[in-house]
Backbone as CSV, one residue per row, in Angstrom:
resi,resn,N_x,N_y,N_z,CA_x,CA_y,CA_z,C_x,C_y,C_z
1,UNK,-14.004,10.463,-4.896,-13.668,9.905,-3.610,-13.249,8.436,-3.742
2,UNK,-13.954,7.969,-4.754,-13.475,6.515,-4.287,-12.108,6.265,-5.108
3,UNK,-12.277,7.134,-6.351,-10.197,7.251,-6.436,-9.142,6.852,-5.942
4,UNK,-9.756,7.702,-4.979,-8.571,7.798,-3.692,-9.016,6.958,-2.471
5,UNK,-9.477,6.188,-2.792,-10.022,5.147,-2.126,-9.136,3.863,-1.967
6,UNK,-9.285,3.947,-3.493,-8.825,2.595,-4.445,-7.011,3.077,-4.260
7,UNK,-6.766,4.455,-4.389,-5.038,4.266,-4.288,-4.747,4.185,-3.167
8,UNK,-5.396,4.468,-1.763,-5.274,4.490,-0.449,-5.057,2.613,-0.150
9,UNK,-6.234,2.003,-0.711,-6.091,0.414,-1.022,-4.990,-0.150,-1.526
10,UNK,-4.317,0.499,-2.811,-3.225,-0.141,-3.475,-1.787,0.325,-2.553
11,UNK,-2.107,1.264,-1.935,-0.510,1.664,-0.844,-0.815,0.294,0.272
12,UNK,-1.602,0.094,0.730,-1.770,-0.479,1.838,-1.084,-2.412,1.289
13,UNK,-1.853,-1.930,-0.075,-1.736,-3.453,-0.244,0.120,-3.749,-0.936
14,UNK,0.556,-2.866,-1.258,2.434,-2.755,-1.632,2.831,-2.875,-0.382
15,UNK,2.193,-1.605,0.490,3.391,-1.539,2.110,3.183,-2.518,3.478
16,UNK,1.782,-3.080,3.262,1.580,-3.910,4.259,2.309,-4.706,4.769
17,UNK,2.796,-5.494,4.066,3.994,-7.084,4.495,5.541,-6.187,5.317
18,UNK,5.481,-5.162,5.008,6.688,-3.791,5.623,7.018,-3.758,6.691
19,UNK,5.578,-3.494,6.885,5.057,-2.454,8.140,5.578,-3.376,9.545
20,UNK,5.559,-2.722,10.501,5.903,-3.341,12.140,4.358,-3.910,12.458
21,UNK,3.958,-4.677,13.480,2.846,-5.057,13.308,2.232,-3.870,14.595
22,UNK,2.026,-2.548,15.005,1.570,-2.075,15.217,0.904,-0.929,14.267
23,UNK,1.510,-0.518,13.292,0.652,-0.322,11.767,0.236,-1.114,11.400
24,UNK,0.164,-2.587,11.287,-0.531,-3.225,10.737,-1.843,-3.235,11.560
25,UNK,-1.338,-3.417,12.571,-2.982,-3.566,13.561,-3.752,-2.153,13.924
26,UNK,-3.203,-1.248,13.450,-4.290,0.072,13.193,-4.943,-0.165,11.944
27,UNK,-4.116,-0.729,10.421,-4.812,-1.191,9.587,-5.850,-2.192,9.615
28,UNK,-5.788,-2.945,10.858,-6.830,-4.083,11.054,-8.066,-2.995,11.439
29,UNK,-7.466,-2.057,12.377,-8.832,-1.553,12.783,-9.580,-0.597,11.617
30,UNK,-8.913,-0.277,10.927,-9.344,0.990,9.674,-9.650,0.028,8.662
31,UNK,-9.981,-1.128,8.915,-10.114,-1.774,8.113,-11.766,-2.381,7.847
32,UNK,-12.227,-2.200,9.738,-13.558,-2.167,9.919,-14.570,-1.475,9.908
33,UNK,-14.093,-0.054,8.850,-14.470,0.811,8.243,-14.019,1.078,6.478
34,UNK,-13.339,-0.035,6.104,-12.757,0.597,4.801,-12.430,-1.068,4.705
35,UNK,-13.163,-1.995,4.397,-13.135,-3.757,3.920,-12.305,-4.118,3.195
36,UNK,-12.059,-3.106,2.465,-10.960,-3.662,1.010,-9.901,-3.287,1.678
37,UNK,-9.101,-2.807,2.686,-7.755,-2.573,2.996,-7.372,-3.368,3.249
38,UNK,-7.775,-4.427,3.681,-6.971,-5.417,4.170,-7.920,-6.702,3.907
39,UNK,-7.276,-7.516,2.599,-7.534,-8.932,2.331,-7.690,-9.904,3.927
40,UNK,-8.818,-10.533,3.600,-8.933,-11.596,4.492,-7.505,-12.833,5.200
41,UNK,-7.234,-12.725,4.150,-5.702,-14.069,4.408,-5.002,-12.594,5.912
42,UNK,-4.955,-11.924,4.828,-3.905,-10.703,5.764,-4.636,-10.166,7.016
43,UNK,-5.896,-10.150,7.301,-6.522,-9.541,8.771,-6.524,-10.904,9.571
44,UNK,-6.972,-12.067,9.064,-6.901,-13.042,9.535,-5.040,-13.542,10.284
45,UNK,-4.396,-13.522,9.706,-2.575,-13.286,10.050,-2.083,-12.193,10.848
46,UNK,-2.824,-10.953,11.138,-2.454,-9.924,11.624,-3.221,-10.078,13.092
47,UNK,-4.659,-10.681,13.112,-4.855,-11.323,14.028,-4.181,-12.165,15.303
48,UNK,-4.261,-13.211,14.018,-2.758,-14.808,15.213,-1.958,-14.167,15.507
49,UNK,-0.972,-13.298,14.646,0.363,-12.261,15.459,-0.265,-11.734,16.699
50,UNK,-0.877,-10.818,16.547,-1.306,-10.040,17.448,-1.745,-10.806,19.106
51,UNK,-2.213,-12.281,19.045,-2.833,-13.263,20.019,-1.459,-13.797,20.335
52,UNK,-0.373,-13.896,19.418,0.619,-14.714,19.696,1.484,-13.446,20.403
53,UNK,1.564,-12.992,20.091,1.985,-11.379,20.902,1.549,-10.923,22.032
54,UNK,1.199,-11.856,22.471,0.278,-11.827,24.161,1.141,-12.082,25.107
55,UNK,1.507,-11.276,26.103,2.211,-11.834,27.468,1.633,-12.670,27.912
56,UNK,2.381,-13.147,29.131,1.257,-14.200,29.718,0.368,-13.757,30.800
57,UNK,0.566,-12.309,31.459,-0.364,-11.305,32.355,-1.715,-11.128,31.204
58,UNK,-1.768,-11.761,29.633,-2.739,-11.141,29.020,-2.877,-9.857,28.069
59,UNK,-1.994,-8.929,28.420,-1.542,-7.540,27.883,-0.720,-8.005,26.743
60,UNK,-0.088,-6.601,26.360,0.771,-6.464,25.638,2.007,-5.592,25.614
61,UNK,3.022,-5.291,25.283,4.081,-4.384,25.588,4.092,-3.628,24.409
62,UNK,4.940,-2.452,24.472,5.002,-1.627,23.399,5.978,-2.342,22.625
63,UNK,6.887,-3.294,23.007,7.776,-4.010,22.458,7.210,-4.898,21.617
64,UNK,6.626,-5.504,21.855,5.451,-6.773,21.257,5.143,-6.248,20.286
65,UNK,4.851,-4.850,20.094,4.131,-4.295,19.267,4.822,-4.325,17.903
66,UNK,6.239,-3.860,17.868,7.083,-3.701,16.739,7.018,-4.435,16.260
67,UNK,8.509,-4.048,15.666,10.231,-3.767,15.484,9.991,-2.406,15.453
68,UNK,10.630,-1.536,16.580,10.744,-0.086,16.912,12.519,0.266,16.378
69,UNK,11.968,1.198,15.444,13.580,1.865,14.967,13.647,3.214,15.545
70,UNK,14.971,3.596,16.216,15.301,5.121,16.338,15.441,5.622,15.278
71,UNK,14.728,6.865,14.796,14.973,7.586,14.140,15.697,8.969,14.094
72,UNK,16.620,9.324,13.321,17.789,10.223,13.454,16.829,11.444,13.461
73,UNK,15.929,12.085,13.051,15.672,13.425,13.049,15.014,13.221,14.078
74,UNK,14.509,12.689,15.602,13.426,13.405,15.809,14.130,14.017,17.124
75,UNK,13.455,14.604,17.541,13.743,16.357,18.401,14.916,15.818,19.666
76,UNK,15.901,16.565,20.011,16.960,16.249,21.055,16.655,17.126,22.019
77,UNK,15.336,18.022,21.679,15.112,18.544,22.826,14.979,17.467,24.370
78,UNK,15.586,17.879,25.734,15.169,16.289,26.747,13.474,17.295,27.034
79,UNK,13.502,18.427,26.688,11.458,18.425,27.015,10.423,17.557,26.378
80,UNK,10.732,16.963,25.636,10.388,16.392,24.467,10.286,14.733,24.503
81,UNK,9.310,13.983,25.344,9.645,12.747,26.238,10.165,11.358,25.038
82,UNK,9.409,11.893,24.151,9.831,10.986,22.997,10.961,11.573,22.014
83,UNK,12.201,11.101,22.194,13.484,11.705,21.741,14.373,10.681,20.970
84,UNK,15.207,11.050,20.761,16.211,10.165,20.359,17.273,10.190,21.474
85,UNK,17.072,10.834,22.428,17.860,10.408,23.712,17.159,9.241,24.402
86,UNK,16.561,8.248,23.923,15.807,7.286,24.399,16.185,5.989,23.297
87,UNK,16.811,4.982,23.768,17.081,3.977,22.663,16.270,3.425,22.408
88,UNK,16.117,2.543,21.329,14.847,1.912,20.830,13.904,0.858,21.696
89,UNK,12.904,1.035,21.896,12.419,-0.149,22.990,12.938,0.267,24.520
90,UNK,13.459,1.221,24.806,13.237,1.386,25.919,12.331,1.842,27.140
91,UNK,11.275,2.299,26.424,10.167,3.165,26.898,9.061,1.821,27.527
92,UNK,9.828,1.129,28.005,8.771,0.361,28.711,8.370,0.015,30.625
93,UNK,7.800,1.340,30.358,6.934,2.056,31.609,6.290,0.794,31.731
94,UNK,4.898,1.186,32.825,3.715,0.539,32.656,2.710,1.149,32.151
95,UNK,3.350,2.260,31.854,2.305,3.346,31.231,2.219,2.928,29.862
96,UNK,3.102,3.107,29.505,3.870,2.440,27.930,2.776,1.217,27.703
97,UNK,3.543,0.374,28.883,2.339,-1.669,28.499,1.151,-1.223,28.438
98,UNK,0.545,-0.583,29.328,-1.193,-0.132,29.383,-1.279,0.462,27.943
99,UNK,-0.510,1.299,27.297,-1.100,1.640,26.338,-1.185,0.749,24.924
100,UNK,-0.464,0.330,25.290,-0.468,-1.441,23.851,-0.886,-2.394,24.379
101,UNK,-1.281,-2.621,25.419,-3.052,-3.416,25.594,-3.872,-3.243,25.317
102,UNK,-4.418,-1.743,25.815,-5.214,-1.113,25.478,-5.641,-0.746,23.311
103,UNK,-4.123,-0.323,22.980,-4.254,-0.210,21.505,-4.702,-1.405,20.784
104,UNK,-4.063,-2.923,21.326,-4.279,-3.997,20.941,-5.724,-4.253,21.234
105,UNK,-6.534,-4.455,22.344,-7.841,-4.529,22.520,-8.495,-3.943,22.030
106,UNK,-8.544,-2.608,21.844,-9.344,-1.930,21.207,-9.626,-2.297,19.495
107,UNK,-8.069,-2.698,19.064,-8.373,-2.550,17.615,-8.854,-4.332,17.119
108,UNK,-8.538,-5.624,18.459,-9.070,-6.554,18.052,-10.574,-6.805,17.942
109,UNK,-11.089,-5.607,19.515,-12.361,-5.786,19.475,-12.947,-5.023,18.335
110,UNK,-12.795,-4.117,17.821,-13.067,-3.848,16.712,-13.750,-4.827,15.759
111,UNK,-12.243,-5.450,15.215,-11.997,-6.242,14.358,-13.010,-7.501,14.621
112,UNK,-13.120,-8.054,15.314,-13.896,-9.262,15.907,-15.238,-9.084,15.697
113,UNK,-15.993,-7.583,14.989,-17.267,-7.502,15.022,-17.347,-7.903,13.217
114,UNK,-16.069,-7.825,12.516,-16.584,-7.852,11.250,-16.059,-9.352,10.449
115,UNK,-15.954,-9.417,9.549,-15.969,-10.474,8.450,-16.005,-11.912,9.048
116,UNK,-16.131,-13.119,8.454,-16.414,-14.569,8.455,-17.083,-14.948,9.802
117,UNK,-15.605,-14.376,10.899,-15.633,-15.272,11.996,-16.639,-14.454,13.110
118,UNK,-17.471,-13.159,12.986,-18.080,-12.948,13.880,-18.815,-13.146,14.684
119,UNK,-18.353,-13.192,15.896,-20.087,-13.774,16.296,-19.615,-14.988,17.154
120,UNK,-18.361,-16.154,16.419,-18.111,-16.947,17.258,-17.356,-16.722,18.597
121,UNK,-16.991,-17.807,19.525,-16.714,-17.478,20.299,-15.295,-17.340,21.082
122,UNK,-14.889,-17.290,21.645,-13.257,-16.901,22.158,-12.364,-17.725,21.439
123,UNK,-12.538,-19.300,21.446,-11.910,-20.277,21.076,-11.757,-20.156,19.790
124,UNK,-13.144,-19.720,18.886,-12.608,-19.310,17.207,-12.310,-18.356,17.162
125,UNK,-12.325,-17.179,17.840,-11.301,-16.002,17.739,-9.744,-16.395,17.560
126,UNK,-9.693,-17.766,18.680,-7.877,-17.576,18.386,-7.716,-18.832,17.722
127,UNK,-8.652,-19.215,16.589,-8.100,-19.984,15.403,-8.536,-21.653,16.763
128,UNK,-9.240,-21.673,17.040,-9.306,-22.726,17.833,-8.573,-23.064,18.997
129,UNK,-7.983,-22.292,19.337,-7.369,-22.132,21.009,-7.966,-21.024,21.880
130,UNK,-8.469,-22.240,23.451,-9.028,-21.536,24.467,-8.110,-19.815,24.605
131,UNK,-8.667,-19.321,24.771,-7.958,-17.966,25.214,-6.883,-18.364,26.284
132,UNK,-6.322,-17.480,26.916,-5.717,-17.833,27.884,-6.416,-17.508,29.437
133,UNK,-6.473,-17.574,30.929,-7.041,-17.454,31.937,-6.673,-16.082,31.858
134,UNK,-7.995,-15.370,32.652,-8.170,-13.912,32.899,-8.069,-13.181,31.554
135,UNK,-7.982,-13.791,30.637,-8.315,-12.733,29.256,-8.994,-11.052,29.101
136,UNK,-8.089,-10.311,28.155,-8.634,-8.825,28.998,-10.090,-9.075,28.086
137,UNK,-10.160,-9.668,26.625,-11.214,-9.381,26.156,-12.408,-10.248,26.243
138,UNK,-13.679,-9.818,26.446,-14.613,-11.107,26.140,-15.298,-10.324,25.232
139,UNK,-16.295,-11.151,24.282,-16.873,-10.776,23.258,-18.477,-10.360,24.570
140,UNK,-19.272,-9.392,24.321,-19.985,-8.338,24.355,-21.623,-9.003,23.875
């Protein structure tokens, strides 16, 4: 098991710098289960993106989230809500924003329970800046 531990670690650590930062920030969260996936310099950076990626309502957009590419194979069925009859970044519902707030909160609060900085408070969460007013998250 830990084999494949260690090569699951070494993909992460080649494809990381790649990735759109909404894989990266599922890696932040799989990360508070699996420590070695993601070096400190790099959860710590995936972090500030993620804070700097903040609307100013507090949320986040599915846009924020990327760089979203269309991809040529996926289904032209129109039953099929996610298509390639949909250009890139266009899917921004409010259903859409709720759900990359929500993805984003979830995987910071996560993140915020583990390594160096836990424990402190809003202001060292964002590297020494007050949060912003009405913040969705408070620490628990």
């Amino acid at each position: 098991m830990q084999e494949r531990i260690a090569e699951l670690n070494a993909y992460f650590a080649r494809e990381r710098e790649a990735q759109p930062l909404h894989s990266r920030l599922m890696l932040l969260w799989a990360s508070t289960k699996l420590p070695d996936a993601l070096p400190e310099a790099s959860r710590k950076a995936t972090i500030e993106e993620i804070w700097e990626r903040q609307e100013a309502d507090c949320g986040w957009t599915i846009k924020s989230l990327g760089p979203w590419t269309e991809h040529q194979a996926a289904s032209a069925d129109p039953a099929d809500p996610m298509n390639k009859l949909y250009a890139a970044g266009s899917m921004q519902s409010p259903f859409m924003q709720d759900t990359a707030t929500a993805f984003a909160a979830l995987a910071l609060s996560k993140a915020w329970g583990q390594g160096p900085r836990a424990g402190e408070g809003a202001a060292g969460r964002r590297g020494g800046r007050a949060p912003r007013a009405g913040a969705v998250l408070e620490a628990r």
